[in-house]
BAMIDREN-489986 format. One record per residue (C-alpha): residue number from 0; residue in one letter; chain; x, y, z. Coordinates in Angstrom, 3 decimals. Layout:
# residues N
+------+------+-------+----------+----------+----------+
| logu | domi | kemar |        x |        y |        z |
+------+------+-------+----------+----------+----------+
|  NUM |    A |     A |        X |        Y |        Z |
...
+------+------+-------+----------+----------+----------+
# end
This chain:
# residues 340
+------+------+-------+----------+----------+----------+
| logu | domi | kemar |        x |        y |        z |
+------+------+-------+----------+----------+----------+
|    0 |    X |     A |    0.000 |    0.000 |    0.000 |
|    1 |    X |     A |    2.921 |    2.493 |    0.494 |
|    2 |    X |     A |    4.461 |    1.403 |   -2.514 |
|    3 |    X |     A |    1.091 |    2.232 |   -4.580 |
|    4 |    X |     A |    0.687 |    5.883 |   -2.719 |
|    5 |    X |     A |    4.085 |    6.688 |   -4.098 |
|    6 |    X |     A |    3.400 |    5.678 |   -7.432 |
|    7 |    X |     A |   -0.296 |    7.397 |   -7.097 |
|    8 |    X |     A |    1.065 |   10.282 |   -5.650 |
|    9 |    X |     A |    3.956 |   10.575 |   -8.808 |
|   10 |    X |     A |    0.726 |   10.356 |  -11.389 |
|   11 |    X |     A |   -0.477 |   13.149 |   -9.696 |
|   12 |    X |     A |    1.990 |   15.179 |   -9.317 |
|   13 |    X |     A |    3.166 |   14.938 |  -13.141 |
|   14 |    X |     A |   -0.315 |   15.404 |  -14.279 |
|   15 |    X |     A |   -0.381 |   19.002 |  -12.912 |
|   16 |    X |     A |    3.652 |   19.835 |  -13.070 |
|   17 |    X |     A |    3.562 |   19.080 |  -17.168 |
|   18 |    X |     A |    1.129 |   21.131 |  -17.981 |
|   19 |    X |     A |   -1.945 |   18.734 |  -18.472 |
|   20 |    X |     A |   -5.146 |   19.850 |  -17.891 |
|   21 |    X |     A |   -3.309 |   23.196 |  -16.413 |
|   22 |    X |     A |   -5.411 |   25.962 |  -16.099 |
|   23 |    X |     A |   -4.633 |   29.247 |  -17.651 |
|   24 |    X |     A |   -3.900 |   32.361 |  -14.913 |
|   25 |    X |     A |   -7.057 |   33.524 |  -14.407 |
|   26 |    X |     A |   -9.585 |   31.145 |  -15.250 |
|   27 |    X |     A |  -13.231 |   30.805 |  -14.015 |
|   28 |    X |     A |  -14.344 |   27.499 |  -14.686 |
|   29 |    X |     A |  -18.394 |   27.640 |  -16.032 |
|   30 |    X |     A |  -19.201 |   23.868 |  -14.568 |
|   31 |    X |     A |  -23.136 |   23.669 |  -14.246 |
|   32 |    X |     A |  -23.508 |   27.367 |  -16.274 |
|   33 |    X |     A |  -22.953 |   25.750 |  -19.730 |
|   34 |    X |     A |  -26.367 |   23.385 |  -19.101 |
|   35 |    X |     A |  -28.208 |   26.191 |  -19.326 |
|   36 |    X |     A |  -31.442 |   26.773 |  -16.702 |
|   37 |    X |     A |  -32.826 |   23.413 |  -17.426 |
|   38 |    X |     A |  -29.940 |   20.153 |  -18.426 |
|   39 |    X |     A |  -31.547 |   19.104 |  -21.988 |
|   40 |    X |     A |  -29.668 |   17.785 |  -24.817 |
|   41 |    X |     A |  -28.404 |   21.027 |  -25.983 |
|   42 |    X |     A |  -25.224 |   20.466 |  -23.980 |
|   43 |    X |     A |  -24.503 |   17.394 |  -25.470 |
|   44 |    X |     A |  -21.872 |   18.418 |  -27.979 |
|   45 |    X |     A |  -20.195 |   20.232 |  -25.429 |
|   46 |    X |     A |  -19.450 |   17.444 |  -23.284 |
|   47 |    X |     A |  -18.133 |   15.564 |  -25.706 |
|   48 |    X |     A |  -14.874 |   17.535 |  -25.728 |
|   49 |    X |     A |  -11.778 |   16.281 |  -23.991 |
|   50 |    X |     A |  -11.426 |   19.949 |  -21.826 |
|   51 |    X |     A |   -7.869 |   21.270 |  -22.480 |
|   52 |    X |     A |   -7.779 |   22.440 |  -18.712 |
|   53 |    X |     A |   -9.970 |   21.768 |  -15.562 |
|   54 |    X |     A |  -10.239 |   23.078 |  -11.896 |
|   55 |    X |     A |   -9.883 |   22.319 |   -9.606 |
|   56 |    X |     A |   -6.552 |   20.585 |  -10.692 |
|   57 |    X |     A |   -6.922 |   16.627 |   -9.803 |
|   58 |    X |     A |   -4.214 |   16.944 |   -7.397 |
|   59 |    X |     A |   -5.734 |   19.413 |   -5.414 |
|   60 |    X |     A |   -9.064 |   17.836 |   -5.590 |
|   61 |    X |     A |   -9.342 |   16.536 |   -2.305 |
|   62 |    X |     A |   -8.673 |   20.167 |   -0.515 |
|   63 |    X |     A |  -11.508 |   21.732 |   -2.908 |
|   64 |    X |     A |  -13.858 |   21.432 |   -0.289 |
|   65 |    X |     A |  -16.414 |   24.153 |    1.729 |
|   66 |    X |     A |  -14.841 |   26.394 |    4.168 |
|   67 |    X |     A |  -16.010 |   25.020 |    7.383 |
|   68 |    X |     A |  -13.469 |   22.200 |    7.219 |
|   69 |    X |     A |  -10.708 |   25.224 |    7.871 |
|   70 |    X |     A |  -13.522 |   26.875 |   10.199 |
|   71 |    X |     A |  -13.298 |   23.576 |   12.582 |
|   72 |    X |     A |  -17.093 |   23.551 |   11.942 |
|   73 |    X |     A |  -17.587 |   19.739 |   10.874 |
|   74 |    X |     A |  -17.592 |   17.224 |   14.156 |
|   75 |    X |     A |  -14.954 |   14.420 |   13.912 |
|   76 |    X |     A |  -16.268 |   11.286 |   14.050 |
|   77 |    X |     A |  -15.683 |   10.732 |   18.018 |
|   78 |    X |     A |  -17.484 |   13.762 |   19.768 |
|   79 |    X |     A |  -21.318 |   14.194 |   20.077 |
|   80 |    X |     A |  -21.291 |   17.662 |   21.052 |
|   81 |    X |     A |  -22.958 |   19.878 |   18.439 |
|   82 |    X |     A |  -20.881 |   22.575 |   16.282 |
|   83 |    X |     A |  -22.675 |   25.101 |   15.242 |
|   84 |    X |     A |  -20.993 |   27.694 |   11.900 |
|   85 |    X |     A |  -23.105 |   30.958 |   10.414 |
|   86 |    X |     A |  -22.629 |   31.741 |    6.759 |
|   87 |    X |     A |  -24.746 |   33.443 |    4.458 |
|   88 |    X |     A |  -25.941 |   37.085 |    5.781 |
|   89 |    X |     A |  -25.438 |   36.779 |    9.287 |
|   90 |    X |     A |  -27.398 |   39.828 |   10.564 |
|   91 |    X |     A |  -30.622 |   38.242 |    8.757 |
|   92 |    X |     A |  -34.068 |   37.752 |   10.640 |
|   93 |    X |     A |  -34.501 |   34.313 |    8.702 |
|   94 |    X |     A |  -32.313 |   31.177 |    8.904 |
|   95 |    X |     A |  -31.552 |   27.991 |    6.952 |
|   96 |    X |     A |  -29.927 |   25.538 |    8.514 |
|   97 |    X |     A |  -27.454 |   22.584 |    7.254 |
|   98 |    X |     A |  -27.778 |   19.837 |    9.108 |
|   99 |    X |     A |  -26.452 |   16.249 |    8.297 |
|  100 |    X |     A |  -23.146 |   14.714 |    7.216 |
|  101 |    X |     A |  -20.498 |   15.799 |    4.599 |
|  102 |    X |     A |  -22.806 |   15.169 |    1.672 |
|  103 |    X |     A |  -25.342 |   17.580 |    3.450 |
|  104 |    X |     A |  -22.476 |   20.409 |    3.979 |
|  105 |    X |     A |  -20.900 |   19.927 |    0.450 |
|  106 |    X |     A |  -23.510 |   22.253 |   -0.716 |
|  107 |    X |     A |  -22.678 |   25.130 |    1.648 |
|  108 |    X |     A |  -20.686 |   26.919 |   -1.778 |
|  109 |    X |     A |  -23.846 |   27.266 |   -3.411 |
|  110 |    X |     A |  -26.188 |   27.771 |   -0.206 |
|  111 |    X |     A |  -23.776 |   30.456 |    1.334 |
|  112 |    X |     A |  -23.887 |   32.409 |   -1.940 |
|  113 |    X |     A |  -27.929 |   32.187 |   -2.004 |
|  114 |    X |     A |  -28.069 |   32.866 |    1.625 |
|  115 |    X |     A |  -26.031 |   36.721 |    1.006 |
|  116 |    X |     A |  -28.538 |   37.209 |   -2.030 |
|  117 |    X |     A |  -31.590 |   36.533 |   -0.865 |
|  118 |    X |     A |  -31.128 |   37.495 |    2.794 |
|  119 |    X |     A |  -30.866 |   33.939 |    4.937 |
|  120 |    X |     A |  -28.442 |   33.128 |    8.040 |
|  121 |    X |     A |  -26.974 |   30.164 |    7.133 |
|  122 |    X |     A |  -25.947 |   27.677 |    9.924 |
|  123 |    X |     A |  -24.110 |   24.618 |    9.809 |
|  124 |    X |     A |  -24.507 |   21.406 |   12.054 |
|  125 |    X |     A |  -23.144 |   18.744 |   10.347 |
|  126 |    X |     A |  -20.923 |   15.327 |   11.650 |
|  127 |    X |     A |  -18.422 |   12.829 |    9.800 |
|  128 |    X |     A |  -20.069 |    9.843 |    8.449 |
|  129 |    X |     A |  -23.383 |   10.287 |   10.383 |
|  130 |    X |     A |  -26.532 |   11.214 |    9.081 |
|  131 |    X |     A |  -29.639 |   12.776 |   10.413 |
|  132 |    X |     A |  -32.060 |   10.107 |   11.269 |
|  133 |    X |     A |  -33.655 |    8.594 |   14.771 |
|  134 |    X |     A |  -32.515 |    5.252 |   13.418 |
|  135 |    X |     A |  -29.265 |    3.488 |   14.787 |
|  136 |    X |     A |  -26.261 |    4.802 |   13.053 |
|  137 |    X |     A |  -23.828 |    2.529 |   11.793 |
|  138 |    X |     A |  -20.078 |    3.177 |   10.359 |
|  139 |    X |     A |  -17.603 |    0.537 |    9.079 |
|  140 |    X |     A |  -20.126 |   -2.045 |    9.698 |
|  141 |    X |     A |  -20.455 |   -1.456 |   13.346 |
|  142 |    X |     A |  -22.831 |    0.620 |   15.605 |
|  143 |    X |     A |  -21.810 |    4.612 |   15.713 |
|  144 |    X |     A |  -22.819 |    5.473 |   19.225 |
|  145 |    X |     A |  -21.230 |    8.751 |   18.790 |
|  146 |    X |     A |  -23.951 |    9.664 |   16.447 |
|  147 |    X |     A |  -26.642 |    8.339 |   18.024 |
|  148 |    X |     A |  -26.118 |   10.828 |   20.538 |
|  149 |    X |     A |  -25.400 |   13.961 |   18.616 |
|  150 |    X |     A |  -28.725 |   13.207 |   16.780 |
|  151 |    X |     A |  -30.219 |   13.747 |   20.378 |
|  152 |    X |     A |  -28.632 |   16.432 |   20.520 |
|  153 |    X |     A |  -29.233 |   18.246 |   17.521 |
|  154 |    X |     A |  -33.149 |   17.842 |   18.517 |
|  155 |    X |     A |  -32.439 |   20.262 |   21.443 |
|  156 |    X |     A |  -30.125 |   22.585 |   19.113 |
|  157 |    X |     A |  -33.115 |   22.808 |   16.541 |
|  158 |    X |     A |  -35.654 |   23.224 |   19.381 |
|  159 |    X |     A |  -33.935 |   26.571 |   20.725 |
|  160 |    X |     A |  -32.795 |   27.792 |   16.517 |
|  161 |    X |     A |  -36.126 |   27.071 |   15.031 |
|  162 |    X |     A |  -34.815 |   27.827 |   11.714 |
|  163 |    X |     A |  -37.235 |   28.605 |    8.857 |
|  164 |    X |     A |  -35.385 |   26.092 |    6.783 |
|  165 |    X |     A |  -34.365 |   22.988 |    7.878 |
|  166 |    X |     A |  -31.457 |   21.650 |    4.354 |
|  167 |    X |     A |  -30.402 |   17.875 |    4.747 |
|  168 |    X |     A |  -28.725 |   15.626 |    2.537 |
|  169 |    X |     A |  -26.780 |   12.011 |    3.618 |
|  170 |    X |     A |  -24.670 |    9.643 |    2.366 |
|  171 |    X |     A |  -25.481 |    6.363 |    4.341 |
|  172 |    X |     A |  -28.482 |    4.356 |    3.263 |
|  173 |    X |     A |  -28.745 |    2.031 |    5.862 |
|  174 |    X |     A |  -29.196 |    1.706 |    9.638 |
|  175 |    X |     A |  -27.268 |   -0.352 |   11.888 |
|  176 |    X |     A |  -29.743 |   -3.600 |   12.510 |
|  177 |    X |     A |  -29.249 |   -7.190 |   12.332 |
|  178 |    X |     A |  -31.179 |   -8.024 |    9.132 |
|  179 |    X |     A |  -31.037 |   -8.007 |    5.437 |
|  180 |    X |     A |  -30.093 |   -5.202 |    3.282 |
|  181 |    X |     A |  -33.503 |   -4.541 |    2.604 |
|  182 |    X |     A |  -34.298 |   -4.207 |    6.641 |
|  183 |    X |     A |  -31.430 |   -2.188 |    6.652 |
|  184 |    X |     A |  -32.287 |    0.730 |    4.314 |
|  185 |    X |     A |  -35.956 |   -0.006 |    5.840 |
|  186 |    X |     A |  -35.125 |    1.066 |    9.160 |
|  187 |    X |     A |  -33.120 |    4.141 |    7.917 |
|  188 |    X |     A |  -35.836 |    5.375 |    5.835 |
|  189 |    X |     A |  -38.168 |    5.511 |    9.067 |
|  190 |    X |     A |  -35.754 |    6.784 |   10.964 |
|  191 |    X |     A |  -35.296 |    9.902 |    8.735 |
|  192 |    X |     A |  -38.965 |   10.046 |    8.060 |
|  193 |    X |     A |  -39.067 |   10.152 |   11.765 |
|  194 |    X |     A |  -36.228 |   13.124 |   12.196 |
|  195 |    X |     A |  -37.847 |   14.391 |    9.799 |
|  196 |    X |     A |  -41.288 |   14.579 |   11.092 |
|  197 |    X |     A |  -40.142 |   16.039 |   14.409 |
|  198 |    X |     A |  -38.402 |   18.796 |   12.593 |
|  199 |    X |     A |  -41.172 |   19.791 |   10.841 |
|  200 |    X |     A |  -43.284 |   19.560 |   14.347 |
|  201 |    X |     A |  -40.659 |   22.409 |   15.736 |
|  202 |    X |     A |  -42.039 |   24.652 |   12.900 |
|  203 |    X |     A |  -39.103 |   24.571 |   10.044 |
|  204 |    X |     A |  -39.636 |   23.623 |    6.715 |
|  205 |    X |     A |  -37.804 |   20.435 |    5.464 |
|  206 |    X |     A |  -35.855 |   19.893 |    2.297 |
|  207 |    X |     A |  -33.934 |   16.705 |    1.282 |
|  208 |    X |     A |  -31.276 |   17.436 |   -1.000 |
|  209 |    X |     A |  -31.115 |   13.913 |   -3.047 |
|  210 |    X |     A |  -27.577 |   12.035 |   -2.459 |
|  211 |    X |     A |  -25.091 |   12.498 |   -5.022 |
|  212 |    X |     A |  -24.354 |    9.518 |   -7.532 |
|  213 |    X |     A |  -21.569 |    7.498 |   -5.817 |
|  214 |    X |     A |  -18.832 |    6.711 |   -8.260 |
|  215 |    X |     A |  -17.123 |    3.273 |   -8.884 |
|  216 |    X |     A |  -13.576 |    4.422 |   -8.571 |
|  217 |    X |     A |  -11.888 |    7.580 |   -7.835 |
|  218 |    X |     A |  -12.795 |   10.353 |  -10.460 |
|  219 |    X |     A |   -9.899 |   12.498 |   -9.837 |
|  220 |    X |     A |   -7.233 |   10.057 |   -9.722 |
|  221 |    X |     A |   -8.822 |    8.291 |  -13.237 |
|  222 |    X |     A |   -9.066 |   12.406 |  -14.669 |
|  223 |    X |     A |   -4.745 |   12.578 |  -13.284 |
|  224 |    X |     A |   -4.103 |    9.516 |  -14.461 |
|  225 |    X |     A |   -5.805 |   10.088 |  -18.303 |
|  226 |    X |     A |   -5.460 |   13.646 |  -19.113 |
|  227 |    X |     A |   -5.700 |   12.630 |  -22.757 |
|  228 |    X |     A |   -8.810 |   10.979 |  -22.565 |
|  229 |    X |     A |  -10.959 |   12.684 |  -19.418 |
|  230 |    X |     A |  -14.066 |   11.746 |  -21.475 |
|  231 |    X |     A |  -12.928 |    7.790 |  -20.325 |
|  232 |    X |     A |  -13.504 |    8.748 |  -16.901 |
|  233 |    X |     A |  -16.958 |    8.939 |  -16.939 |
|  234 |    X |     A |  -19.355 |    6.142 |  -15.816 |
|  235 |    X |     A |  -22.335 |    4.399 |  -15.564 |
|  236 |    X |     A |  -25.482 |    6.696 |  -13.695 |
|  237 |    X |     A |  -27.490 |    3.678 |  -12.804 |
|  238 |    X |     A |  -25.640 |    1.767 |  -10.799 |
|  239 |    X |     A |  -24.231 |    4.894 |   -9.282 |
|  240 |    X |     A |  -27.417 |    5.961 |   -8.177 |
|  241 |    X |     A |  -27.612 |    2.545 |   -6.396 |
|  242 |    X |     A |  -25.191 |    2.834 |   -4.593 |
|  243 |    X |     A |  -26.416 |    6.282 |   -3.399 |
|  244 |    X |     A |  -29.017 |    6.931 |   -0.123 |
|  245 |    X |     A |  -31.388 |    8.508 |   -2.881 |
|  246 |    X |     A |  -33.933 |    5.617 |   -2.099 |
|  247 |    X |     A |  -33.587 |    5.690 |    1.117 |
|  248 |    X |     A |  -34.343 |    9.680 |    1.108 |
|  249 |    X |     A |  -37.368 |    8.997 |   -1.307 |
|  250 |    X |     A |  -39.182 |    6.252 |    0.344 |
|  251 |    X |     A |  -38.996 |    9.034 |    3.710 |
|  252 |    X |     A |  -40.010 |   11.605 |    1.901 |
|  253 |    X |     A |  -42.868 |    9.039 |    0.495 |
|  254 |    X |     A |  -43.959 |    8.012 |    4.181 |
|  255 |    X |     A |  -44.602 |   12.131 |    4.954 |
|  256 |    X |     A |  -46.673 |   12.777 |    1.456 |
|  257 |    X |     A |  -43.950 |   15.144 |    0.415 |
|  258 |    X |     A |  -42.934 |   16.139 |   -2.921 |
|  259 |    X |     A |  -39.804 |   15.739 |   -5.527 |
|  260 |    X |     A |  -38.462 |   18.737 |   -7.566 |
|  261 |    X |     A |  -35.714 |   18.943 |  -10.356 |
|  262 |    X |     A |  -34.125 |   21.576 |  -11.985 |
|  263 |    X |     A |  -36.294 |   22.994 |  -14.165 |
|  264 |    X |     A |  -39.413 |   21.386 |  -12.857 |
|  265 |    X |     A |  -42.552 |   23.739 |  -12.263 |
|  266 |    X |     A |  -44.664 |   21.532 |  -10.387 |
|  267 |    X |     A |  -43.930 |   18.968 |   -7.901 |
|  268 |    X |     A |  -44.013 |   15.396 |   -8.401 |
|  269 |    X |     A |  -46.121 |   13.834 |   -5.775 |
|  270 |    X |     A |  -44.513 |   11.148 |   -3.799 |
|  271 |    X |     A |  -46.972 |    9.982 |   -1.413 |
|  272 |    X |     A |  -50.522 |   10.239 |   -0.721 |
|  273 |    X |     A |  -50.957 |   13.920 |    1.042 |
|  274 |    X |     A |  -51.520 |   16.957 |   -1.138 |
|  275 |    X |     A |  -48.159 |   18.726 |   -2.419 |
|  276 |    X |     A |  -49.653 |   21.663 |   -1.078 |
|  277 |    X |     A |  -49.400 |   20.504 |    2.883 |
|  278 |    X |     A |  -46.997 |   22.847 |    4.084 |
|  279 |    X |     A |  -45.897 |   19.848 |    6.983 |
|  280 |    X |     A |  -44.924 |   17.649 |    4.111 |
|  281 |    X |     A |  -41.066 |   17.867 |    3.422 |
|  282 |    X |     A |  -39.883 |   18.411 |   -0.307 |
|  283 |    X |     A |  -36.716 |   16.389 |   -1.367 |
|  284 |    X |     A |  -34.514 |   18.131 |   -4.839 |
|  285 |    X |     A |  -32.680 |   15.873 |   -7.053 |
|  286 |    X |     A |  -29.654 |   17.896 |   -8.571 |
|  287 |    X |     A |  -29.122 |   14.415 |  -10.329 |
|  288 |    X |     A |  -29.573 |   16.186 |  -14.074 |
|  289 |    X |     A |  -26.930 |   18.782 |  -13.208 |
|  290 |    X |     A |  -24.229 |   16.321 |  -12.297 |
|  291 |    X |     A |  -25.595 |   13.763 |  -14.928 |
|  292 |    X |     A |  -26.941 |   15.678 |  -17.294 |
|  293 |    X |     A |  -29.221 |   13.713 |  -19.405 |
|  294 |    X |     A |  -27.597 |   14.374 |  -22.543 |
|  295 |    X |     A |  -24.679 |   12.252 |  -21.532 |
|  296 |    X |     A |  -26.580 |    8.904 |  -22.275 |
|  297 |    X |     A |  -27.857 |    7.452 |  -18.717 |
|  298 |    X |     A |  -24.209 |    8.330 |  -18.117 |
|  299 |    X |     A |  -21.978 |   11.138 |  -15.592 |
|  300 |    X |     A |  -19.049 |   12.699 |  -16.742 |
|  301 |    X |     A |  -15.693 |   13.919 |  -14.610 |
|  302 |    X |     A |  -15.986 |   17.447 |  -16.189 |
|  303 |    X |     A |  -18.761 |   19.548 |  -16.936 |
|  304 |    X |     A |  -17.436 |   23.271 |  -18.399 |
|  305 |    X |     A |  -13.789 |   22.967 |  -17.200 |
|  306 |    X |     A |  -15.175 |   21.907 |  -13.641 |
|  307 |    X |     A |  -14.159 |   18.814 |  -11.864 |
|  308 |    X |     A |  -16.866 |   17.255 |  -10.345 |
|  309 |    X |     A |  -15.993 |   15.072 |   -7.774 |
|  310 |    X |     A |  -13.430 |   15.246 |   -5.271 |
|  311 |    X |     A |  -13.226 |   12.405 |   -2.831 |
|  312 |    X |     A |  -15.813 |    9.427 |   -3.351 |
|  313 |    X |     A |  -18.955 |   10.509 |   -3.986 |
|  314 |    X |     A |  -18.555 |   13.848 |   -2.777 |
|  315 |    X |     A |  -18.526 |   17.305 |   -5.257 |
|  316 |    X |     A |  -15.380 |   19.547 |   -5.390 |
|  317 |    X |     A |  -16.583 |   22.860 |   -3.537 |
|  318 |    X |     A |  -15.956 |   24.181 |   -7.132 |
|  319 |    X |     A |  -18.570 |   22.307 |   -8.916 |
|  320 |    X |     A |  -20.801 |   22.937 |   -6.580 |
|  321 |    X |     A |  -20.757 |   26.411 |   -6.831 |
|  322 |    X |     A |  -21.467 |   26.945 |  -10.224 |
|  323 |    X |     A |  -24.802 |   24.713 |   -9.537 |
|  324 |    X |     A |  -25.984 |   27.783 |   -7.445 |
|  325 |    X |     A |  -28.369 |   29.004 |   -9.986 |
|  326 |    X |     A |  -29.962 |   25.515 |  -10.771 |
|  327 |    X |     A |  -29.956 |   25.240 |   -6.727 |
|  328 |    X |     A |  -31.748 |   28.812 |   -6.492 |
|  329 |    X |     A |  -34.442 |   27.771 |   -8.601 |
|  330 |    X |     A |  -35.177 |   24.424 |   -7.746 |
|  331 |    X |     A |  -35.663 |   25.843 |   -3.408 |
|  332 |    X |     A |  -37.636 |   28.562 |   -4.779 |
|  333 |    X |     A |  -39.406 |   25.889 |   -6.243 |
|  334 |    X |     A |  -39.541 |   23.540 |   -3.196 |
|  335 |    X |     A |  -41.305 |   27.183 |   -1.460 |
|  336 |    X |     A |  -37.988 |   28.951 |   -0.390 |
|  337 |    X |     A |  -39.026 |   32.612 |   -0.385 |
|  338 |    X |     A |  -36.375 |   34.533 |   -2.592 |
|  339 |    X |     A |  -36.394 |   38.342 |   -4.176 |
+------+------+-------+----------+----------+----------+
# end
């Protein structure tokens, strides 16, 4: 294994030091802009060019990530106590809140920019590797006691914020049970229907930001590694989306009645059998289209408009993520996010 981080870290290192996929001084790259308002087919051509430069550079990819990692705002993996970060306009009256795991606070580059437009506090709560849900919590197989407890805890933080907006997204689809699979990602979908529930009982609104498509390999190190054919790095959406918590988020969403929104969309898609218009029913946004953009063929690229998109496993660069802001703006306004 030390052996192969050498040689891994040598690919990476030449990638950026020849002048592959180097950036020019200056550049911006336009990531999610070049889809256009709604991801259609008319992007397609686009795509389908090897990009002579990308950013962030592959072997930075793993430090493109939102600034409350160098704010010590995301809780290790040990401590239950809750951590608590304010972006967005901080002097605002109204408040969104981030609350989760990494995959919820991975959109904090696109939130924190709506949140200084359209006049929201934005405050973070998020934990490694746990996700917000009254079921157990498992990591590596085993329980995570650690998070059990901080869920408690962010119930009593909640209680005493009572945020207008309550933002959540997670990465783990199943709950720590002896069972099947199935009983696994059963449990975890009631137990996030059941967070859930409670949140919207304190008097927030709830919105489930849809998991991101988990990869099969390592993006960046397949976009260092082929700098001549970045187009190669792509893969299959499908079983990516398997992988994912997205049906784990949907059938909780389903058990509340709420509704799912994409980019683009101008109604909502009922999920379950209450009315779309029940303001205690939570809405859950798939940003699936803008990572995957349908033109692609059922498939996800490692580039969209000189972006990289992923960083570290299934996670978006900080990068990509903020040129999604406008798809992001539209879709909450959608979901009933009151903007100017």
């Amino acid at each position: 294994m030390g052996a192969a981080s050498v040689v891994l870290g040598l690919i990476l290192s030449w990638s950026s030091s020849d002048g592959s996929l180097r950036a020019p001084e200056g550049a911006v790259p336009q990531g999610a802009a070049v889809l256009g308002p709604v991801p259609t087919e008319s992007a397609s051509s686009e795509l389908m060019v090897e990009p002579a430069w990308v950013l962030p550079a592959p072997n930075k990819a793993t430090e493109d990530v939102p600034r409350l990692y160098a704010d010590g705002c995301q809780q290790d993996q040990f401590s239950a106590e809750v951590l608590r970060c304010t972006y967005g306009d901080t002097e605002a009256d109204r408040t969104i809140a981030i609350v989760g795991d990494s995959k919820a606070n991975q959109w904090l580059p696109a939130i924190d920019l709506i949140g200084k437009d359209e006049g929201y506090r934005v405050d973070v709560i998020t934990k490694s590797a746990c996700s917000l849900s009254d079921a157990p919590a498992r990591k590596s197989g085993g329980a995570y006691p650690s998070c059990d407890e901080w869920n408690d805890n962010v119930d009593r933080e909640l209680a005493e914020l009572r945020p207008d907006v309550v933002l959540t997204s997670m990465a783990s689809a199943r709950a720590h049970v002896n069972g099947t699979e199935a009983e696994a990602r059963r449990v975890m979908a009631e137990g996030l229907a059941a967070k859930l529930a409670h949140i919207e009982e304190l008097g927030s609104d709830v919105i489930v930001i849809a998991d991101t498509p988990h990869p099969p390999f390592a993006v960046y190190q397949c976009v260092a590694e082929h700098s001549d054919d970045v187009l190669g790095c792509g893969f299959a959406l499908a079983p990516a989306l398997e992988l994912s918590a997205v049906g784990t988020q949907r059938a909780a969403v389903e058990q509340l009645g709420g509704t799912v929104l994409e980019p683009g969309t101008s109604a909502a898609e009922p999920a379950g059998t209450r009315s779309a218009a029940d303001s205690q029913a939570p809405t859950m946004i798939d940003m699936t289209d803008v990572i995957c953009p349908p033109s692609t063929a059922q498939s996800c690229p490692a580039v969209i408009g000189n972006a990289l998109i992923y960083r570290q496993g299934s996670h978006v660069t900080a990068t990509y993520v903020e040129t999604m802001t406008e798809h992001l703006r539209d879709v909450l306004a959608e979901a009933g996010l009151e903007v100017r």
